[in-house]
C-alpha positions as CSV (number, residue, x, y, z in Angstrom):
1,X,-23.7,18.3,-11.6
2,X,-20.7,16.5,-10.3
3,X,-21.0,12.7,-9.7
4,X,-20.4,11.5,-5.9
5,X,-17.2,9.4,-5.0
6,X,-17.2,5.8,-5.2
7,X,-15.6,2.9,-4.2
8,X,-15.4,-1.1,-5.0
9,X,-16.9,-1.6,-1.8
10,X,-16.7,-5.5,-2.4
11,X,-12.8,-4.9,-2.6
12,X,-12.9,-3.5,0.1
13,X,-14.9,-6.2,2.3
14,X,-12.7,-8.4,0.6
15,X,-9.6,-7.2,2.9
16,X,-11.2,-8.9,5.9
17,X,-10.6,-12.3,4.3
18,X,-7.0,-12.3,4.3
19,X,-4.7,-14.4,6.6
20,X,-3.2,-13.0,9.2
21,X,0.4,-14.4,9.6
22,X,3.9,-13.9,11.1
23,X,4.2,-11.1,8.6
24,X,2.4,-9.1,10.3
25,X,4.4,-7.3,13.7
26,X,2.8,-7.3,16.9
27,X,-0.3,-9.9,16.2
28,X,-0.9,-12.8,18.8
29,X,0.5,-16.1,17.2
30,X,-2.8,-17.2,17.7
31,X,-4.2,-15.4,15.0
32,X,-2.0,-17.0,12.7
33,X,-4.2,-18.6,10.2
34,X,-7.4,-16.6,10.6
35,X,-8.9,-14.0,8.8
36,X,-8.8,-10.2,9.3
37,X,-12.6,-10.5,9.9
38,X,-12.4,-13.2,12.0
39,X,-9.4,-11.6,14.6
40,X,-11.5,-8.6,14.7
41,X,-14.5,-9.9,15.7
42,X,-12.5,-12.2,18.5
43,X,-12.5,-8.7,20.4
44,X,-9.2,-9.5,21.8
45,X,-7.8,-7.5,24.4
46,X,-4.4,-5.4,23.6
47,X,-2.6,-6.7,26.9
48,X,-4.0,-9.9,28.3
49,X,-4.5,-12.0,24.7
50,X,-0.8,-12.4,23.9
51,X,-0.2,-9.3,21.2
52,X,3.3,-8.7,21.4
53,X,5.2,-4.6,21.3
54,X,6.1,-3.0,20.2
55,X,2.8,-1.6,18.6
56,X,0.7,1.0,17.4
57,X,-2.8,1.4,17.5
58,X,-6.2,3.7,16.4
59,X,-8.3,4.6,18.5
60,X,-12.2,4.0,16.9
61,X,-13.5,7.1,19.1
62,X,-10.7,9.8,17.9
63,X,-11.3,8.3,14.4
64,X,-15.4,8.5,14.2
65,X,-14.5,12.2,15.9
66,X,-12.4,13.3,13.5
67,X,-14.1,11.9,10.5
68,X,-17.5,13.9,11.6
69,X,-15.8,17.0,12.5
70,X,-14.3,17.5,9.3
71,X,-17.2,16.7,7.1
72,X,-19.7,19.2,9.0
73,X,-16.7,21.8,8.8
74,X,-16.4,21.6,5.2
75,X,-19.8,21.9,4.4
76,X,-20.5,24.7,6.6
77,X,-17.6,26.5,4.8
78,X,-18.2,25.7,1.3
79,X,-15.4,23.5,0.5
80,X,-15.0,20.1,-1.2
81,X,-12.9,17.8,0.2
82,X,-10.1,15.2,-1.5
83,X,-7.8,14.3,1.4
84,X,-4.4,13.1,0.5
85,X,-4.9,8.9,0.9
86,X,-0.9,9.0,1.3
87,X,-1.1,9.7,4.9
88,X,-2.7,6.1,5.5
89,X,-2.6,4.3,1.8
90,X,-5.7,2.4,4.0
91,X,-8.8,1.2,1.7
92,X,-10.6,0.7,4.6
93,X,-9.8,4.1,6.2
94,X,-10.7,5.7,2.4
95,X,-14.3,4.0,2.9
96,X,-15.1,5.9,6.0
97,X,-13.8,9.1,4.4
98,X,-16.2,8.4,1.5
99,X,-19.1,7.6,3.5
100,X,-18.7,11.1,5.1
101,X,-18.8,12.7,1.4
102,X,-15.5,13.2,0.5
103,X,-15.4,14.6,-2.8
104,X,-12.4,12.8,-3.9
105,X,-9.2,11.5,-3.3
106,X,-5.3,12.5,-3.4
107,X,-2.6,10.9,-4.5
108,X,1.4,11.5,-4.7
109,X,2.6,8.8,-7.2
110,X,1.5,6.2,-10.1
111,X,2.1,3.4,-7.3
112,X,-0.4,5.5,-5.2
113,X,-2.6,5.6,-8.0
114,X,-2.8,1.7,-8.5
115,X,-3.4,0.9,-5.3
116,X,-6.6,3.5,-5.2
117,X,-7.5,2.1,-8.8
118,X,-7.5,-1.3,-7.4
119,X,-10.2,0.1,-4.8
120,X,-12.3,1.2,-7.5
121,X,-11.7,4.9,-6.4
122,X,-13.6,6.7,-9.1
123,X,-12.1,10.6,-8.5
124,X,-8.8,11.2,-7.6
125,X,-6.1,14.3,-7.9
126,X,-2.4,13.8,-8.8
127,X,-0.8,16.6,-6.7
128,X,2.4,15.7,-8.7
129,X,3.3,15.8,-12.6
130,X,3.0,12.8,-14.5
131,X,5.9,12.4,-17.0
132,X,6.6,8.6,-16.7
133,X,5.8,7.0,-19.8
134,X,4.8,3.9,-18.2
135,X,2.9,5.6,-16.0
136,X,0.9,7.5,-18.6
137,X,0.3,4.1,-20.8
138,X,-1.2,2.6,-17.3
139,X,-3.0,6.0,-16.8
140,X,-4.2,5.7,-20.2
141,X,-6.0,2.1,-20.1
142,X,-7.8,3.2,-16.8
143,X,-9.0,6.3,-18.4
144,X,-10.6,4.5,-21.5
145,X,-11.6,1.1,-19.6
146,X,-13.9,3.4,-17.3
147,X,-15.6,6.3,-18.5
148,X,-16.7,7.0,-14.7
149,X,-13.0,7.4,-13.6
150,X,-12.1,11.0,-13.5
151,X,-8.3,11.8,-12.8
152,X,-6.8,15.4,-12.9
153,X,-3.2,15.7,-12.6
154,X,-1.0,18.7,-12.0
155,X,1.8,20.7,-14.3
156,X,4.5,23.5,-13.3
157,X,6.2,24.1,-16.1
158,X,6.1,24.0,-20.0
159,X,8.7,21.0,-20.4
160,X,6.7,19.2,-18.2
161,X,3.7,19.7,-20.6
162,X,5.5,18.3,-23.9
163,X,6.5,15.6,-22.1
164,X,3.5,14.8,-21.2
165,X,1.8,15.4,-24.3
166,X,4.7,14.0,-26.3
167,X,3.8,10.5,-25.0
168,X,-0.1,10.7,-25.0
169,X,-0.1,11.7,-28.3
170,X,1.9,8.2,-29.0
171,X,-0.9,6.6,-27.5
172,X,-3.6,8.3,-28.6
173,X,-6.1,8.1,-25.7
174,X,-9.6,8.4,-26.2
175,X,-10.1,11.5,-24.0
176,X,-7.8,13.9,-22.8
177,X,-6.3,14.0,-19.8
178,X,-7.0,16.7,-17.1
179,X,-4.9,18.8,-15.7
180,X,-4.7,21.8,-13.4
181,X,-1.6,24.5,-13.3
182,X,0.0,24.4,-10.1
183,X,1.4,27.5,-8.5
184,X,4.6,27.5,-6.3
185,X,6.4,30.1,-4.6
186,X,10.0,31.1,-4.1
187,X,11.3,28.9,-1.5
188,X,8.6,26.2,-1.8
189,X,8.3,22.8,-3.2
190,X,6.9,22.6,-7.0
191,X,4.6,25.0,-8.9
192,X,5.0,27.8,-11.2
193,X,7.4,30.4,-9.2
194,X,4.8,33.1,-10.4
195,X,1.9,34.4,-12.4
196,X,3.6,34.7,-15.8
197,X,5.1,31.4,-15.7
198,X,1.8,29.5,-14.6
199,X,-0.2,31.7,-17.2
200,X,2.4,30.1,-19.7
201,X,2.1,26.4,-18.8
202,X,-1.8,26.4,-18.7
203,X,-1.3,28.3,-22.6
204,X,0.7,25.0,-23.5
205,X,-1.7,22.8,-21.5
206,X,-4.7,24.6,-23.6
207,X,-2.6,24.2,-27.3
208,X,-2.4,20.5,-26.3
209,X,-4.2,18.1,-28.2
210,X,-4.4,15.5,-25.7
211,X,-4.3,17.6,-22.1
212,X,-7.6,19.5,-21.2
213,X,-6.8,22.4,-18.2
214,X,-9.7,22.1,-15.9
215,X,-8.1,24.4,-12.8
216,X,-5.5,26.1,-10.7
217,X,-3.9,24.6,-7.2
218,X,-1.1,24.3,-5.0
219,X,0.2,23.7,-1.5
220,X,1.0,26.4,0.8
221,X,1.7,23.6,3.7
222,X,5.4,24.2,2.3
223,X,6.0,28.0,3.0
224,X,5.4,27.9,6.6
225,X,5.8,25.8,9.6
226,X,4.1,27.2,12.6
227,X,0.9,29.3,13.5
228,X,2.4,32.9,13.9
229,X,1.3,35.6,12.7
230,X,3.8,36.3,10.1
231,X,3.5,32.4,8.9
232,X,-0.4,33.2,8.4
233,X,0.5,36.1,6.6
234,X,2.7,34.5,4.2
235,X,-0.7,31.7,3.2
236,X,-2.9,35.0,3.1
237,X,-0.4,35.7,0.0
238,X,0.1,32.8,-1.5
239,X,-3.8,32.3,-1.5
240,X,-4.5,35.5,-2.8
241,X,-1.8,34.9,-5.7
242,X,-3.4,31.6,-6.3
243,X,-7.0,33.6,-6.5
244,X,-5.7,35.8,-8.8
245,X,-4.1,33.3,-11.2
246,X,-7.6,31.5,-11.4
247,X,-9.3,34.8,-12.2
248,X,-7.1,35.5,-14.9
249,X,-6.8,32.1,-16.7
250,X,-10.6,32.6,-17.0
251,X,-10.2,35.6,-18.5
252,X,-7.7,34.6,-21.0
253,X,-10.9,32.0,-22.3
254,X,-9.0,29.0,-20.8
255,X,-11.4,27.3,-18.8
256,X,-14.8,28.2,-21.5
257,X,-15.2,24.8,-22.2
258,X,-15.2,23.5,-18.0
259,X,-18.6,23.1,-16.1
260,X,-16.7,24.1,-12.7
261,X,-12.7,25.1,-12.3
262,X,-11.2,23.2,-9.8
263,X,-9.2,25.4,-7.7
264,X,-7.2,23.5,-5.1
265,X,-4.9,23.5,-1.9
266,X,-5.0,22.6,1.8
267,X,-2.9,20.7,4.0
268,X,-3.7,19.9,7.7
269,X,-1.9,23.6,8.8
270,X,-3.3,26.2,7.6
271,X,-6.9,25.1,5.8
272,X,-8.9,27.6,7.5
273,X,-7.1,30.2,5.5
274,X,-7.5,27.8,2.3
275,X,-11.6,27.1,2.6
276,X,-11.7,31.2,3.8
277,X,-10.1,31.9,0.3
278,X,-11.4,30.1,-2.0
279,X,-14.9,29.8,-0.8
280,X,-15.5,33.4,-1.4
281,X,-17.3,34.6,-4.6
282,X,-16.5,34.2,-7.8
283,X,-17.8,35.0,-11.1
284,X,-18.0,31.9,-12.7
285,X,-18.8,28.2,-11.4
286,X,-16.1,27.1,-8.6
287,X,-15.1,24.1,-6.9
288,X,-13.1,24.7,-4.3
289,X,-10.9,21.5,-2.9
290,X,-9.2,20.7,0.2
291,X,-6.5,18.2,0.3
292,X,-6.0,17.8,3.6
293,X,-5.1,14.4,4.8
294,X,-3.5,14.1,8.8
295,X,-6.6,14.9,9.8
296,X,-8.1,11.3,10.2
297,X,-5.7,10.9,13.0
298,X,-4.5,13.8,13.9
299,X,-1.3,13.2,16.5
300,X,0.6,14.2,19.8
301,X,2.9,16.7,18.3
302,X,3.4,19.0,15.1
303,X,-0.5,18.6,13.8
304,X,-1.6,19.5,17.3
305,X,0.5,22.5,17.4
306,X,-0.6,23.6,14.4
307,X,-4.0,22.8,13.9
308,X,-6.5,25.4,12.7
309,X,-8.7,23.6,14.9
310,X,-6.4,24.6,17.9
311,X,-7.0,28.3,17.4
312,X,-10.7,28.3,16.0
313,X,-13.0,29.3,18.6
314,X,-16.1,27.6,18.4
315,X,-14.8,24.0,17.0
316,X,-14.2,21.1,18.8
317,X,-10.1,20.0,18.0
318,X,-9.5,17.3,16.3
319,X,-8.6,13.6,18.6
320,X,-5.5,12.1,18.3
321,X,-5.8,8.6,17.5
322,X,-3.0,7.0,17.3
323,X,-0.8,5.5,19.9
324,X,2.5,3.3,20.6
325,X,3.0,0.7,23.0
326,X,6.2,-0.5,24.1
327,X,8.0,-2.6,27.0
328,X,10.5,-1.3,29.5
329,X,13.5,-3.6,28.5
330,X,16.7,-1.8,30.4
331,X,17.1,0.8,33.0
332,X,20.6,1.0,33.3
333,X,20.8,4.2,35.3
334,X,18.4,6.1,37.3
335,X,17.3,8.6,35.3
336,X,17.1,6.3,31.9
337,X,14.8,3.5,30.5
338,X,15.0,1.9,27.3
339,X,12.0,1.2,25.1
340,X,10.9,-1.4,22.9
341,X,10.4,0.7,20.1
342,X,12.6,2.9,17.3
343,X,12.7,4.5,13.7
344,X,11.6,1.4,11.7
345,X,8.0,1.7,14.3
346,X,7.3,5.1,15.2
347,X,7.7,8.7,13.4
348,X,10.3,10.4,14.5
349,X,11.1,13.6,11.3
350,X,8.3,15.9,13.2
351,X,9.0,15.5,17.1
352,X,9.7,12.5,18.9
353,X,7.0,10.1,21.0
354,X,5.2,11.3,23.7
355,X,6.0,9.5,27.1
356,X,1.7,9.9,28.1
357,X,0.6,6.4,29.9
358,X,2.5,3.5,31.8
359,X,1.1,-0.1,32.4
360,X,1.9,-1.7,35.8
361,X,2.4,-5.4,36.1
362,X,-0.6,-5.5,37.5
363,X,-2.7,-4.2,34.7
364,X,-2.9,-0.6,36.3
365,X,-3.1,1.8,33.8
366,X,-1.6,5.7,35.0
367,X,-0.9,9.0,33.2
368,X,3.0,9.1,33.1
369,X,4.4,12.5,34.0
370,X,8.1,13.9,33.9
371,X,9.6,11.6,31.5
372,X,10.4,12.6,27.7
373,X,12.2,10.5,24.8
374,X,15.6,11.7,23.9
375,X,16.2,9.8,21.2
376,X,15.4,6.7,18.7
377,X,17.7,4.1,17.3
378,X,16.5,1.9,15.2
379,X,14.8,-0.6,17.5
380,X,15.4,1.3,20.6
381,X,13.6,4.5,22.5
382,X,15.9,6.5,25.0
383,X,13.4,7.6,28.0
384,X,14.8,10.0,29.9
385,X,13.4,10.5,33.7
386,X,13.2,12.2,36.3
387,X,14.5,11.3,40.2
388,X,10.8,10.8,41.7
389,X,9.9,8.2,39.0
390,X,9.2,4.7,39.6
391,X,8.8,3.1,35.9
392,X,10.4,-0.3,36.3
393,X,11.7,-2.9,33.7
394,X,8.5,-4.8,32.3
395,X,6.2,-1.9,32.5
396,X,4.6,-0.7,29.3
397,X,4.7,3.0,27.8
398,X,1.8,4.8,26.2
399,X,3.1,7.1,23.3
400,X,1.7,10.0,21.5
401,X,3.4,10.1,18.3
402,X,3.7,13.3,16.1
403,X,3.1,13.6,12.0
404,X,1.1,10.4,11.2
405,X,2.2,10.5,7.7
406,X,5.5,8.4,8.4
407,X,3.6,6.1,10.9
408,X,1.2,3.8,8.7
409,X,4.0,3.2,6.5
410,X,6.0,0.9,9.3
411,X,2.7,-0.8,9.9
412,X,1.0,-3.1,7.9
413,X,-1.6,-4.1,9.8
414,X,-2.8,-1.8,12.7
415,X,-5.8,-3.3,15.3
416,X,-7.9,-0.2,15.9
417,X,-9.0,-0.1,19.4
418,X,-12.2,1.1,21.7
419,X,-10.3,1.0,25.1
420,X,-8.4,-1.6,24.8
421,X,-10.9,-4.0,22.9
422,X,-9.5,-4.7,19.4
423,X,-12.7,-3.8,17.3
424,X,-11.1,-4.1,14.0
425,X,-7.8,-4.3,12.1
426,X,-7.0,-2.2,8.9
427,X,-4.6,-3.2,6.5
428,X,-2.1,-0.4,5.0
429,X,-0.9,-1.1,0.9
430,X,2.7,1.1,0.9
């Protein structure tokens, strides 16, 4: 039986005791010289205790919603979970994951890697190959200094494998190294481009003296980019291939000597396919992962559209929970404002911010309707109006912000927020 996650949980308490400084954007000056633990339990309020925009906040509520929602969905459907950390690189936001039983952790790179390792996380997938040498020696001492720490990484193709192999058999490491074949498709990112050639990497992961295959995964996130039918239809085959691949490694003998195969995929899209997949029978001992990783915060633009949890009768959506705040600095002409707030703050690759609140002078907080961004410079939102509107310079705009996997990396430190009561800050490692 499979071990649950862990974490140094005393690293991660140990966050709170860091100084908060003028390195850090958008924190009152009068934090300066205090601890995390000790700002958060100020409660400070996000407009009248001097925090400065533009900045971008969690909302504890969406977060505690999302975290729950995702947990009881994946064990009613009989799937692990090992969301991708990338999405936040937050040791604190890991913690809640793994006190709602995720199984493990994913990972895109060795810097990635360290910083988890730091955090004493004790599972964790590679949903990459891992052909640096340095890498590999690093990999290498974590693997024999801790006999808890189980890593799996993945391989596409046959070079990758003597690569690999090439340098661990240089260092000798005291156990093999996992791995799990990853199949691609035409037009996707990595992986195999079909049955034959993944059949032939897991062969030279098998004849390896220093690998061990334990699975089969991949990412179907990369073959479609919307919710129609014919995007759906185009998972349901990459799935099935992925099924059939597993089946048939097993019975070439390659996985006698593995308690469970690990057979893996899932992004935030389409993982209601993925868990309807490989949660069915099979006819040896399964575990079947989800990496999905957006779903902690979900967002106000290409995760909402695209949700399984927007289609799903039956299940509550997912919250978003993070939001942008930024002044009214210009309005040149009528029908434009300019915001406080560009590329190096806010995501911008999936859809722009959502125009969704505006702060009055007078502390008045009201839904902002007919008003869209145009565009971002770098420090600099265009918000485009219409005639009836009556945002003036010095207001503040709410934004909904869209794919929250390039927003935590502009952030190093990001309050999290019940209302607008700062109820804790969480620090980001990118």
């Amino acid at each position: 039986m499979q071990h649950l996650m862990e974490m140094d949980l005393a690293a991660v308490a140990d966050i709170r005791s860091e100084q908060v400084s003028w390195r850090f954007k958008g924190l009152p000056s009068s934090t300066f010289g205090s601890t995390l633990g000790e700002v958060a339990e100020r409660r400070l309020d996000l407009f009248t205790d001097e925090f400065v925009g533009p900045l971008v906040v969690l909302d504890e509520d969406a977060l505690a919603h999302n975290l729950t929602t995702m947990a009881q969905w994946c064990d009613n459907h009989g799937v692990k979970l090992a969301p991708h950390g990338k999405t936040t690189m937050a040791p604190q936001l890991f913690q809640r994951q793994v006190e709602h039983g995720v199984w493990g952790l994913t990972a895109a790179n060795a810097s990635q890697l360290r910083v988890y390792r730091a955090f004493g996380v004790s599972r964790i997938l590679l949903a990459n190959q891992l052909l640096d040498p340095a890498a590999l020696r690093w990999l290498v001492r974590e693997l024999d200094a801790d006999p808890g720490f189980e890593f799996s990484c993945w391989a596409d193709s046959e070079a990758g494998v003597t690569l690999m192999s090439e340098t661990l058999q240089e260092i000798q490491p005291s156990r093999p190294v996992d791995v799990i074949v990853e199949l691609g498709a035409p037009g996707g990112r990595t992986g195999a481009r079909d049955l034959e050639t993944a059949l032939a990497v897991a062969r030279a992961v098998d004849q390896s003296p220093v690998l061990r295959l334990v699975g089969a995964g991949g990412y179907e996130g990369a073959l479609a980019h919307d919710a129609s039918e014919a995007s759906q239809s185009v998972v349901d085959g990459y799935l099935t291939d992925l099924r059939t691949l597993v089946l048939r490694l097993a019975d070439a003998g390659l996985f006698d000597e593995i308690d469970s195969v690990i057979v893996t995929a899932g992004g935030s899209a389409y993982f209601d396919q993925v868990a309807a997949t490989l949660s069915q029978p099979w006819p040896f001992p399964v575990t079947p992962v989800l990496r999905s990783g957006a779903y902690i915060t979900h967002d106000d633009g290409f995760y909402r559209g695209i949700s399984p949890f927007a289609r799903i009768d039956g299940v509550e959506p997912f919250k978003p929970a993070l939001r942008a705040w930024a002044q009214v600095t210009s309005r040149p002409q009528r029908d434009l404002a300019l915001l406080t707030i560009g590329k190096r703050d806010a995501s911008f690759d999936e859809g722009l911010p959502e125009p969704q609140l505006v702060r009055r002078g007078d502390g008045a907080i009201a839904p902002l309707a007919g008003a869209r961004i145009t565009a971002l410079n770098d420090q600099h939102a265009f918000l485009s109006l219409g005639p009836e509107s009556t945002v003036r310079v010095g207001d503040w705009v709410g934004l909904g912000l869209s794919h929250p996997c390039t927003v935590f990396d502009k952030w190093q430190l990001i309050p999290v927020v019940r209302g607008t009561t700062v109820v804790d800050l969480i620090r980001t490692y990118f």
